[in-house]
Rosetta silent file (secondary structure, phi, psi, omega in degrees, C-alpha in Angstrom):
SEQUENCE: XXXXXXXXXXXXXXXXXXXXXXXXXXXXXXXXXXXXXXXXXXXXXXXXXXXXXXXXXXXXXXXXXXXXXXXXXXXXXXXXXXXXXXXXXXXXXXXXXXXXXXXXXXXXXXXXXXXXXXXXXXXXXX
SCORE:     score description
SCORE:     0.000 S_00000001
   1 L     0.000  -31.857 -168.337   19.616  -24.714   37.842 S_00000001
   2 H   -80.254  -20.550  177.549   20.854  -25.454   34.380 S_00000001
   3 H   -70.476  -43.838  167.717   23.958  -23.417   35.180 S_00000001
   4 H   -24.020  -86.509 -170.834   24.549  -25.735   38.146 S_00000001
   5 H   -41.695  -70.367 -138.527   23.884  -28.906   36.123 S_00000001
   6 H   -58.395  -63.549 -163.008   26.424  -27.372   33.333 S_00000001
   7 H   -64.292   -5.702 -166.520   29.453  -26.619   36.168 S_00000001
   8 H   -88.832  -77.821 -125.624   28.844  -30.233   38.364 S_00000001
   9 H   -62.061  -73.502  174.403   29.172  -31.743   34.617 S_00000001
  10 H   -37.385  -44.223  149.786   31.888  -29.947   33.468 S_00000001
  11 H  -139.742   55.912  149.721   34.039  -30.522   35.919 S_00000001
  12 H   -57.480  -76.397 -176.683   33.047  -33.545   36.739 S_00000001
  13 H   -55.663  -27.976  179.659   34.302  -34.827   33.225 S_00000001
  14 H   -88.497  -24.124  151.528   37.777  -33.069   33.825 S_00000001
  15 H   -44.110  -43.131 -154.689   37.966  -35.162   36.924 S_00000001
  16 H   -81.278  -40.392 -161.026   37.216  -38.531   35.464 S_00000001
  17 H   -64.447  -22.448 -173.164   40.152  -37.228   32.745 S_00000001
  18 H   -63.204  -70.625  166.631   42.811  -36.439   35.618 S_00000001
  19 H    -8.646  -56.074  151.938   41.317  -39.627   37.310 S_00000001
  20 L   -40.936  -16.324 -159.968   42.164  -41.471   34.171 S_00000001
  21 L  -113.911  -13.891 -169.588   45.578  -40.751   33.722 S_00000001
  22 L   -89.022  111.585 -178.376   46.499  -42.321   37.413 S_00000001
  23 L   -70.578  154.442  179.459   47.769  -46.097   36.457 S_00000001
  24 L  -143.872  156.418 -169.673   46.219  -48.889   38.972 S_00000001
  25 L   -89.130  123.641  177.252   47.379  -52.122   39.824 S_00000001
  26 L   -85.985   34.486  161.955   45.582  -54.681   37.960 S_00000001
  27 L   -67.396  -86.778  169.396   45.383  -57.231   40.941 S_00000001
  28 L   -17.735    1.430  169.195   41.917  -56.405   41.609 S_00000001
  29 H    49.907 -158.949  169.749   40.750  -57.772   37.979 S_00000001
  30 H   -42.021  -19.042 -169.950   37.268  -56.416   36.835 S_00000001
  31 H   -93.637   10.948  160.466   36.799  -54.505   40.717 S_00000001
  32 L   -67.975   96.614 -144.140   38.591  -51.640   39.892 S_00000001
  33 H   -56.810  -43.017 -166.404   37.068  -48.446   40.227 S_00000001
  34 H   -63.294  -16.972  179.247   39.366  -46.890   37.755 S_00000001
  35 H   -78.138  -17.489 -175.010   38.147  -49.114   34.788 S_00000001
  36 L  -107.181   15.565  151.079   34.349  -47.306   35.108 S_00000001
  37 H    -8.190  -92.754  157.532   35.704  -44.226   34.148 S_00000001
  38 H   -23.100  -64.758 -171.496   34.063  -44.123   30.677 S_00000001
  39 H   -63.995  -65.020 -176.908   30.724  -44.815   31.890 S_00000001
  40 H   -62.266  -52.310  169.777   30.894  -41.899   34.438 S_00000001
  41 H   -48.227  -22.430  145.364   32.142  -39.415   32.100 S_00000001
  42 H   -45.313  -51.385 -157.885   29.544  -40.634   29.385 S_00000001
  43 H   -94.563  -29.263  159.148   26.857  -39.982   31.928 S_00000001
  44 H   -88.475   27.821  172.949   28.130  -36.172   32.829 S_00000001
  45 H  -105.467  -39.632  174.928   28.672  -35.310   29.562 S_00000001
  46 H   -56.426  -77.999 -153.324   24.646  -36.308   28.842 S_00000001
  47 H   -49.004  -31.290  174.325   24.164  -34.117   31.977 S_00000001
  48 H   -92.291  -35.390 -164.911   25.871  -31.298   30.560 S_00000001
  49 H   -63.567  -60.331 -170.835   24.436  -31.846   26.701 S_00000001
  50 H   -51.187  -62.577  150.182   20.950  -31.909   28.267 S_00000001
  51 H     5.498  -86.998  173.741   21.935  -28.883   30.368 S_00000001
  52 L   -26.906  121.075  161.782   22.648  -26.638   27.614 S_00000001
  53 L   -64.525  154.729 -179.733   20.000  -24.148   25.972 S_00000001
  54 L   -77.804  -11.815  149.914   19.270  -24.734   22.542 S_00000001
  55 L   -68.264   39.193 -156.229   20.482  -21.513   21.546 S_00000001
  56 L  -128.705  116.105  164.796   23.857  -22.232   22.588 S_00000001
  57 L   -69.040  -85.044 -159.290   26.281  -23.371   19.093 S_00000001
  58 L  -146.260  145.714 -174.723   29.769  -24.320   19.997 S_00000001
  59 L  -160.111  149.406 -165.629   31.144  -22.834   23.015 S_00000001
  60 H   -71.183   -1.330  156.087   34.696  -23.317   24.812 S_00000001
  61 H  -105.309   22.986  178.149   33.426  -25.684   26.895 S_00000001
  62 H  -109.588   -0.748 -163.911   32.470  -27.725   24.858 S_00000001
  63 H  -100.645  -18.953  156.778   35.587  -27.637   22.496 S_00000001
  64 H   -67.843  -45.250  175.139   37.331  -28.982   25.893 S_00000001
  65 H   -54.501  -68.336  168.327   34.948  -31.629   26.410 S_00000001
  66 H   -35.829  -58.108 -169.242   34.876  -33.331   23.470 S_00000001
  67 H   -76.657  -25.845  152.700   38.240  -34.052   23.136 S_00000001
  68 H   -38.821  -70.702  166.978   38.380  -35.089   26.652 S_00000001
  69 H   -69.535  -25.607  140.721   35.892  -37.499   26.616 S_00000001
  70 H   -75.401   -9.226 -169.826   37.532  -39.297   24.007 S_00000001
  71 H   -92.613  -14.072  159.589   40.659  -39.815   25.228 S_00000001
  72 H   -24.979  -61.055 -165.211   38.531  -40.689   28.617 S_00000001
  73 H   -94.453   -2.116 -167.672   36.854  -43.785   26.862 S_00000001
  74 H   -80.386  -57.872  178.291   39.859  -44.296   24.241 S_00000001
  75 H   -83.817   -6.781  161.550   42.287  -45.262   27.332 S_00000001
  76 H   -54.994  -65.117  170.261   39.727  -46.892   29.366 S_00000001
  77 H   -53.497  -22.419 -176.992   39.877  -49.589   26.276 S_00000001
  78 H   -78.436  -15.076 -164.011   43.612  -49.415   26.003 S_00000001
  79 H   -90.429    6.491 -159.468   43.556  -50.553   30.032 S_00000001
  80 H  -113.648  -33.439  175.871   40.956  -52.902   29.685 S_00000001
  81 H   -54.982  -30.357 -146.485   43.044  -54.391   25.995 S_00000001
  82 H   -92.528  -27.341  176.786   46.456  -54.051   28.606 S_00000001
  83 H   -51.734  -50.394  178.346   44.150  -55.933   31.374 S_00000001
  84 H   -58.992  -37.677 -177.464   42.823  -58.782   29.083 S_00000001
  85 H   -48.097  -58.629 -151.079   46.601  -59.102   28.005 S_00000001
  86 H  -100.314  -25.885 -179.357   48.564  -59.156   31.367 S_00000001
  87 H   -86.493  -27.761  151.875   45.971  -61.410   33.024 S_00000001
  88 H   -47.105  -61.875  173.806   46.220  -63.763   30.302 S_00000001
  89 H   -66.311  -20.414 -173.837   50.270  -63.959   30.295 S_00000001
  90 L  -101.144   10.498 -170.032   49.904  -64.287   34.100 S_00000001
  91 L    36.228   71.155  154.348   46.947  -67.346   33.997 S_00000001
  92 L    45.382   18.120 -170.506   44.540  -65.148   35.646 S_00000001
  93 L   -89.140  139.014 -179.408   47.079  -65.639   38.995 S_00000001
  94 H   -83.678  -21.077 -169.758   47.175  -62.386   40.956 S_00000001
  95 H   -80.358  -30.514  166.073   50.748  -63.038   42.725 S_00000001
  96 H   -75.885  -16.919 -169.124   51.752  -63.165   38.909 S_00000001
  97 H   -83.600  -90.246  179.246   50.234  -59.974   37.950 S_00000001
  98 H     0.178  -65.734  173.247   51.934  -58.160   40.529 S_00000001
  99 L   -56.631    2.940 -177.725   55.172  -58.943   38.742 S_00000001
 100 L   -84.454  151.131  149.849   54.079  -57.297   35.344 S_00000001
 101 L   -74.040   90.140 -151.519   55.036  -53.580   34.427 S_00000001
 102 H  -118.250  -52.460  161.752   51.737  -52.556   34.422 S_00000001
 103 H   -50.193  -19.971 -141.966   51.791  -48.881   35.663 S_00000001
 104 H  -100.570  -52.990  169.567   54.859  -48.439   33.415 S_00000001
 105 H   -44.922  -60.711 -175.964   52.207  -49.971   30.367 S_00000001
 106 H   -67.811  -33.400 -178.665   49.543  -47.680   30.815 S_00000001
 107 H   -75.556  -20.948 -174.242   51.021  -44.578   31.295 S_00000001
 108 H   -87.813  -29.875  160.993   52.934  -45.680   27.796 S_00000001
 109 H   -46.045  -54.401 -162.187   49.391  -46.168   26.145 S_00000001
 110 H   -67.968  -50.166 -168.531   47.959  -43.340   27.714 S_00000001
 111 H   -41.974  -50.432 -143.611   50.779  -40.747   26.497 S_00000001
 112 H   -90.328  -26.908  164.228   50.423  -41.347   22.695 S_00000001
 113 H   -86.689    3.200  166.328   46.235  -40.956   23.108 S_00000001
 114 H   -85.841  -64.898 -173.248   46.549  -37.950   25.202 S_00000001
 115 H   -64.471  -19.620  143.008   48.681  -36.266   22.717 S_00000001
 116 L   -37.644  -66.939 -155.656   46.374  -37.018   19.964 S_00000001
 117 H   -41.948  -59.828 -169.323   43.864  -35.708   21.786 S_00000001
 118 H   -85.441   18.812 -149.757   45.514  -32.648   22.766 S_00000001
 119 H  -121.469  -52.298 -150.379   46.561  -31.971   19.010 S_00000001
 120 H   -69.431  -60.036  170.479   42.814  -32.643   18.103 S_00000001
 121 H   -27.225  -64.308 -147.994   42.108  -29.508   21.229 S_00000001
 122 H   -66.859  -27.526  176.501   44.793  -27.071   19.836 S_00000001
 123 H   -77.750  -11.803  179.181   43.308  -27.335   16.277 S_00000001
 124 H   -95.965   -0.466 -171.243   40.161  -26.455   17.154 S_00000001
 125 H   -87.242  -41.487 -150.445   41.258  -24.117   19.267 S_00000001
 126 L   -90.038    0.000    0.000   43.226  -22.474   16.630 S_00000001
């Protein structure tokens, strides 16, 4: 069962990161599925910690995980900084949002905290 619990978790969490990486239109305010990311990736990442025997050190999934799961909740705060931003310059009007580069914004957040990320992977890898 615990193996179960490990593999739902595991790639679970590599879901939420692909899942993460997909820009969304920030008409939809606060209802946006894509903003509760964090939180789901937070809670299968317990599920896998919990999982684990306690004779278990450091293992390669976990040297994936980690670095994952920050850049998970690190761009969930850059979209939620680029949300508070763009809804502000638009006075909270949605027909105004629409006109913002907003996919074009996130994916330019997201690149420079992915590649951190993945630098933070390869060293630990190496």
């Amino acid at each position: 069962m615990r193996e179960l619990i490990q593999e739902v978790s595991f790639w679970g969490v590599l879901l939420c990161g692909v899942l993460s990486l997909l820009p969304f239109r920030f008409s939809r305010n606060w209802r946006s599925w894509n903003l509760y990311l964090p939180m789901v990736a937070i809670v299968l990442y317990a599920g896998f910690e919990v999982a684990l025997p306690a004779e278990v050190d450091v293992r390669v999934g976990l040297m994936v995980l980690l670095p994952l799961l920050v850049f998970i909740c690190l761009n969930g705060m850059a979209k939620v900084g680029l949300l508070m931003v763009l809804s502000q310059q638009a006075n909270k009007s949605r027909r105004s949002q629409r006109r913002l580069p907003q996919r074009g914004l996130q994916l330019v957040c997201a690149i420079p905290i992915l590649t951190g990320c993945g630098f933070w992977f390869w060293m630990m890898w190496k």
